[in-house]
N, C-alpha and C positions, 0 to 999 in steps of 0.2 A: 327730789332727784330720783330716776329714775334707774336701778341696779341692773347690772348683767353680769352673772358669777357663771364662773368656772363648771366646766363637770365638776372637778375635785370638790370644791367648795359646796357644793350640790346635793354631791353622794355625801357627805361630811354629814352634813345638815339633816338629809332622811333620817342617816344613819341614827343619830340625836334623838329625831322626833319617834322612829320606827322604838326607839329600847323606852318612851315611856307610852307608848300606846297599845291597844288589842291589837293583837294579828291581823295583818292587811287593811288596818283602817286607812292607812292613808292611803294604799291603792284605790278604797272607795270612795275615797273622797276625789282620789284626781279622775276614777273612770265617771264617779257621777256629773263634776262640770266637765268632763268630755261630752258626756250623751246632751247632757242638756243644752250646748255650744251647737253640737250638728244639729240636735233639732231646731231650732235656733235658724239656721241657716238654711234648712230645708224646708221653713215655714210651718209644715204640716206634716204629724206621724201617716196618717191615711195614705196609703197607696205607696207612702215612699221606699224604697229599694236602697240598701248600705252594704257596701262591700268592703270588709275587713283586709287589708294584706297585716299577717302574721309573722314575725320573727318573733326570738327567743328571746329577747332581752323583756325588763320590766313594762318597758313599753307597748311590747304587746299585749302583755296581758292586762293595761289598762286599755287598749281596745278592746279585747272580748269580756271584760267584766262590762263597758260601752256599751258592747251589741248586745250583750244581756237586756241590758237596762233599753235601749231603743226595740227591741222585740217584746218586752212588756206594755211595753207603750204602742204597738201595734205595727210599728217598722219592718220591714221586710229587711232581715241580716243575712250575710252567710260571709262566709269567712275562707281565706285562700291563707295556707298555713308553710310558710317559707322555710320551718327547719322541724326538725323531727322533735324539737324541746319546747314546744311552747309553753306558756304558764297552765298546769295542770286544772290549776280552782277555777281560772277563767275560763278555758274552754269548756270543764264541764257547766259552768254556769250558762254559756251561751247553750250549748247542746238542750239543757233543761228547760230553756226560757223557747224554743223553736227553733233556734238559728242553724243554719246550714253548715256544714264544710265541703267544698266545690274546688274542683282544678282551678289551677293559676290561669287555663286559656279558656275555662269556661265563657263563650260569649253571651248567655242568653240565662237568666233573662239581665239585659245593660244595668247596671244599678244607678240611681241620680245623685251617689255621693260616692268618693271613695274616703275609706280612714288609713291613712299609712301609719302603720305601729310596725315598722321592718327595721329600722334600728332607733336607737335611743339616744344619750345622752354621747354613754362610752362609745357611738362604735366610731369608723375611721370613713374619710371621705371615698366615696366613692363605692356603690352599689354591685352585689354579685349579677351571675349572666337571669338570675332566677328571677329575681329582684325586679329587675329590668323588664324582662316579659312579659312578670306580673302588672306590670305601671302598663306593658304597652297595647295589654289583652283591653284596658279598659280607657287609652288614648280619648283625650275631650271630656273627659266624667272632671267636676273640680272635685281636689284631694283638701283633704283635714288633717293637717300631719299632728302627731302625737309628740308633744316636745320641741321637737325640731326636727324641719323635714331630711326624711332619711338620706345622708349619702353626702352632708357638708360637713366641712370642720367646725364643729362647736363652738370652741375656745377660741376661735379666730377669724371667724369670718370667711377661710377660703373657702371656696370648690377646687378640685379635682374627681374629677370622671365624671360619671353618672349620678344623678340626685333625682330627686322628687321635688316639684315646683310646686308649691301649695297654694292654696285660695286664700286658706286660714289655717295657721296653728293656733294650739291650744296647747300652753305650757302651763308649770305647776311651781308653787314656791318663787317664783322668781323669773325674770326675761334672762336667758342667757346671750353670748357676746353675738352667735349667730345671730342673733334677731336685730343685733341694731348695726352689726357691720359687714356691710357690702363684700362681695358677692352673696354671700350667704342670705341677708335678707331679703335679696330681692325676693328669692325663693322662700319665705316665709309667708309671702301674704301679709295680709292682716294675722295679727297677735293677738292672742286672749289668753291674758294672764287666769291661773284660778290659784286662790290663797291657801296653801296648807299649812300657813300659821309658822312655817321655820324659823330657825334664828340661825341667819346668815352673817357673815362679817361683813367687813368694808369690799367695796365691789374696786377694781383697778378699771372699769368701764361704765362710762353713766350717758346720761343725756339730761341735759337741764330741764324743765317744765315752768311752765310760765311763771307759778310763785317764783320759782328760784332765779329765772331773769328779775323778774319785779327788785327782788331782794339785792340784786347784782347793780343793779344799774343805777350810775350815781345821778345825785338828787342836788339838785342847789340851795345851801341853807338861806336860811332871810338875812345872815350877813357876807354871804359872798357874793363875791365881784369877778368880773370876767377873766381877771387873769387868777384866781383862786379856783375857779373851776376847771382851771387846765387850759392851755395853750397847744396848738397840733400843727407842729410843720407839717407841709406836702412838699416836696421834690417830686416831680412829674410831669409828664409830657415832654413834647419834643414838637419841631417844626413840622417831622415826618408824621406825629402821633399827639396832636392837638389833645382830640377828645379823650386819650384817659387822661390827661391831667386836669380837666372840665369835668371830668365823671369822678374821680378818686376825691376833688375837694370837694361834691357835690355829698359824696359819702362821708365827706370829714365833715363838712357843715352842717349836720344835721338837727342841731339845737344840743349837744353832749357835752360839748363844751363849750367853755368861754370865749376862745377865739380863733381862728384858724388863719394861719400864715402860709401863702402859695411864693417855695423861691425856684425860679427854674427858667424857662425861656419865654423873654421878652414879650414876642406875639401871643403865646397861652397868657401869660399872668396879664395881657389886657385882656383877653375873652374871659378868662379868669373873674377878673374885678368887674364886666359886664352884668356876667348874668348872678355874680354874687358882690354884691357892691360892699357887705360885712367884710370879705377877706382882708387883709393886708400884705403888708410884704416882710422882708428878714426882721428877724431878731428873737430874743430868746423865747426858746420854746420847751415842754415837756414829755415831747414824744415825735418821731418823726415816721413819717410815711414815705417810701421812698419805692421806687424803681418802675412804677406803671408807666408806659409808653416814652421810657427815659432815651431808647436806643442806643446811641453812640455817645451818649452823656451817662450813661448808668455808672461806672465807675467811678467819677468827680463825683458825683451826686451821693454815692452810699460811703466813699470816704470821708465829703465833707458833715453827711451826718453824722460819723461814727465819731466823727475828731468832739459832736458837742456831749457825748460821754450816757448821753439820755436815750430809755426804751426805742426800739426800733420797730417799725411791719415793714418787713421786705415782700416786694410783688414783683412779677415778670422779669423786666431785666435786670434789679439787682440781684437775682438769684442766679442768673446766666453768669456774672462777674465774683460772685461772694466766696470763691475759694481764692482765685487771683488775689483777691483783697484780704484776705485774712492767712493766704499761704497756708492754708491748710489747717488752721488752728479754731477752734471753735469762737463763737461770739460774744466779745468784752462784756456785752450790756445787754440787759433784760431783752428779746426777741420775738419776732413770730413769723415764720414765712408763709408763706399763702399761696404754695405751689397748686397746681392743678396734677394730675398723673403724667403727664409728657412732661413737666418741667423736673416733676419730683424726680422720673426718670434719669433726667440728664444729669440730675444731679448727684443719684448716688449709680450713675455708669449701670443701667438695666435696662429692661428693654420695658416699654410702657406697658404691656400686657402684664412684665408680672408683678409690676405696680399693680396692676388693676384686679391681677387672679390673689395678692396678698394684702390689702391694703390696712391693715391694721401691723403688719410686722414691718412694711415698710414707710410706717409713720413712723414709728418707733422707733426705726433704726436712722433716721434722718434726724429725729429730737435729738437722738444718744451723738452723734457725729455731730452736731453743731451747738450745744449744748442751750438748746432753747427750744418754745414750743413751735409746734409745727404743724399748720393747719393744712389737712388735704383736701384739697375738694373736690365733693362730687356729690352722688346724691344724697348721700349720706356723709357730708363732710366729719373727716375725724381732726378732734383738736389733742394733739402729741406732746407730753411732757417725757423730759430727759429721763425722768424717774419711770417711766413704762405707762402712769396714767392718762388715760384716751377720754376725754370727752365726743360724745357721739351727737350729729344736728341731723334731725329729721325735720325739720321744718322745709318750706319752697317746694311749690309746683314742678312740676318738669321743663316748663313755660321758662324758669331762671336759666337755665342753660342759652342764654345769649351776650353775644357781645358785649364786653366794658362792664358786666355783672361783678368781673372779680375787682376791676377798677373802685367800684362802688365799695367794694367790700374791703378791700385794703385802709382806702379812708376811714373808712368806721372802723375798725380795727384798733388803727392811728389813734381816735380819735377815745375810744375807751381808755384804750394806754396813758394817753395824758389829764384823763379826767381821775387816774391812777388807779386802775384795775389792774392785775398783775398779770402776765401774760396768758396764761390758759383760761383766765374769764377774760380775755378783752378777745380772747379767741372765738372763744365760747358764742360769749352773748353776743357780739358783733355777727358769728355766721348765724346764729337763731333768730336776733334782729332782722338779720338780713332776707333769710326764708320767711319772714313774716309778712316783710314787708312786701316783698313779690307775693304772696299769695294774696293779700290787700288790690295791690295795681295789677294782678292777672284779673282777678274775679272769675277765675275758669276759663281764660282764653288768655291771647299772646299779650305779649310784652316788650320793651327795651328796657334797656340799661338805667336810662334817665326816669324812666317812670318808678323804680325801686327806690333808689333815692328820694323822688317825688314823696313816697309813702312811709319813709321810715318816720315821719314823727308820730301820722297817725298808728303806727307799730307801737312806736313808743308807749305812745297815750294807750292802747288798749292794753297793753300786757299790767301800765301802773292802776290802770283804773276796770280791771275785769270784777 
């Protein structure tokens, strides 16, 4: 499993390792996989050219203990120093080693890298006028941010104002929340963890890794039988909206369970039994899927699944009807909704932007409000328990952003639930399943809806057998 801890938890942890170590060791430990990350990245010391931006926090001065270390190595450094306090050991180290200190608008000579070390862990979103300059003297150079790039919310994921867009950070101890949740990661780039050996607690942010799918994902023993491996209603589609209910049991049926039951409208559940000749029709089930392309049925449909007492995945239009129906009261039975940011929107009365400028507090507040998990999707879809814990999926190309994708993902969803995964792993591994599988049926170019489906066994099969 992969952690993202808090500043607090962070600074805890140095704090721990700093009272049994030498002085500044651990600074040298995180400025040396610094240097060695840019150069890395820069291919070759010879000839290359690094420009420091400087703030005061520890952050900077593992940049300049960095440019120490890459002007040993024959790097051309110099350093633009953003507050009057920098870290004293590191600058004279850089000074000692060759390295420059040059104005914030020096143009000449361009450098082929920048390092943002301008704020750290602690500071607050959004960058001074200084700050800003400095990024814009040297606009088109890719940036190495130190930690996390300067000017996001850490602990959260958002932006507000001004930030630094990185190519690559280079964090220490531990991925913090920035780095796996959206807005903020976009601007992280590529991540590169470097180990300073801490002992951090339990993280309230993760992201699963393929062992931990493998481990999640149920298995058929040599004495079960189809309806022991779980049974998954679908309620879906409509006359107007045929194909997600073709697409959602297409997600249900993915070999996860034992059997999947399609009950909804007449002309779907023949197209239905067509192209899945496995399904069947009513009767008991262990989990139901409801509301993809239900339209003017969504209401019958998430009542009559509610009345059979078992786990739900609500999709599209059961979410539009789910206050009407429960009058305001949070959800009887195990849960997961699978809003997108316009749906989550509507549903806790905001406006989709600041869904999108928050989207780890407004997961969280939609888990707490309906007392179940709450999957958001996007690029980074977050999976939301009532308790505050967020699983983060980084899996799926960009190519997934198409139609009847969430269709697909609702069914599997469903379809974990009934194989009896509890709701924030049916969350989980059903959206990591799901970016797997598009990246499988992309192979680096476009996709549908139906071709994700297509690919979730081969998914399957590689995550049990890598």
């Amino acid at each position: 499993m992969r952690s993202a801890h808090t500043a607090a938890q962070v600074r805890a942890a140095e704090a721990a390792a700093v009272a049994t170590l030498p002085e500044g060791a651990l600074m040298q430990r995180a400025a040396h996989g610094l240097a060695a990350a840019v150069l890395d990245l820069l291919g070759t010391a010879y000839g290359a050219r690094v420009r420091l931006l400087v703030g005061s926090g520890d952050n900077g001065g593992d940049a300049l203990w960095a440019g120490a270390a890459l002007r040993r190595r024959g790097v051309a450094v110099d350093a633009v120093l953003l507050s009057d306090q920098v870290h004293a050991a590191g600058l004279a180290a850089l000074r000692a080693a060759g390295g420059r200190v040059v104005p914030a608008t020096d143009p000449d000579p361009r450098p082929d890298l920048v390092v943002d070390g301008i704020v750290g862990i602690g500071g607050r979103p959004g960058l001074r006028a200084d700050a800003v300059a400095a990024l814009d003297a040297v606009a088109g150079v890719p940036v190495v941010a130190v930690d996390v790039p300067s000017g996001v919310a850490v602990d959260t994921g958002a932006v507000d104002g001004p930030h630094v867009r990185a190519a690559l950070t280079v964090t220490f101890g531990t991925a913090k929340v920035a780095h796996l949740v959206d807005p903020a990661a976009q601007a992280a780039g590529a991540v590169h963890l470097v180990d300073l050996g801490l002992d951090l607690p339990p993280a309230a942010v993760t992201a699963l890794r393929p062992d931990d799918v493998a481990a999640l994902l149920p298995r058929p023993g040599a004495d079960d039988h189809k309806y022991t491996r779980g049974v998954v209603g679908v309620r879906a589609g409509s006359a107007r909206y045929p194909g997600a209910g073709l697409l959602c049991v297409a997600g249900a049926a993915s070999g996860l369970v034992g059997m999947v039951r399609y009950v909804g409208d007449d002309a779907v559940g023949a197209r239905v039994r067509e192209a899945h000749p496995e399904v069947v029709g009513a009767g008991r089930v262990q989990a139901w899927t409801v509301g993809s392309g239900t339209d003017e049925g969504a209401r019958a449909t998430l009542e009559s699944a509610l009345a059979d007492g078992v786990p739900l995945c609500l999709d599209a239009d059961a979410l539009g009807v789910l206050d009407d129906v429960l009058g305001g009261s949070p959800l009887p039975v195990p849960a997961v909704l699978t809003p997108h940011a316009g749906e989550l929107a509507r549903l806790l009365g905001v406006a989709r932007e600041e869904v999108e400028a928050a989207q780890l507090a407004h997961a969280r507040a939609a888990a707490e409000r309906w007392g179940c998990t709450v999957l958001l999707k996007g690029r980074h879809s977050l999976a939301a328990r009532p308790d505050g814990h967020v699983r983060v999926t980084t899996t799926g190309p960009p190519w997934l952003a198409t139609a009847g994708a969430g269709d697909v993902l609702a069914g599997l969803v469903g379809a974990l639930l009934a194989a009896g995964l509890d709701p924030l792993e049916a969350a989980s591994v059903g959206s990591w399943l799901h970016g797997a599988a598009a990246t499988l049926a992309s192979g680096g170019g476009p996709l549908v809806a139906s071709d994700v489906a297509a690919a979730l066994p081969a998914a399957v099969r590689a995550v049990l057998h890598r």
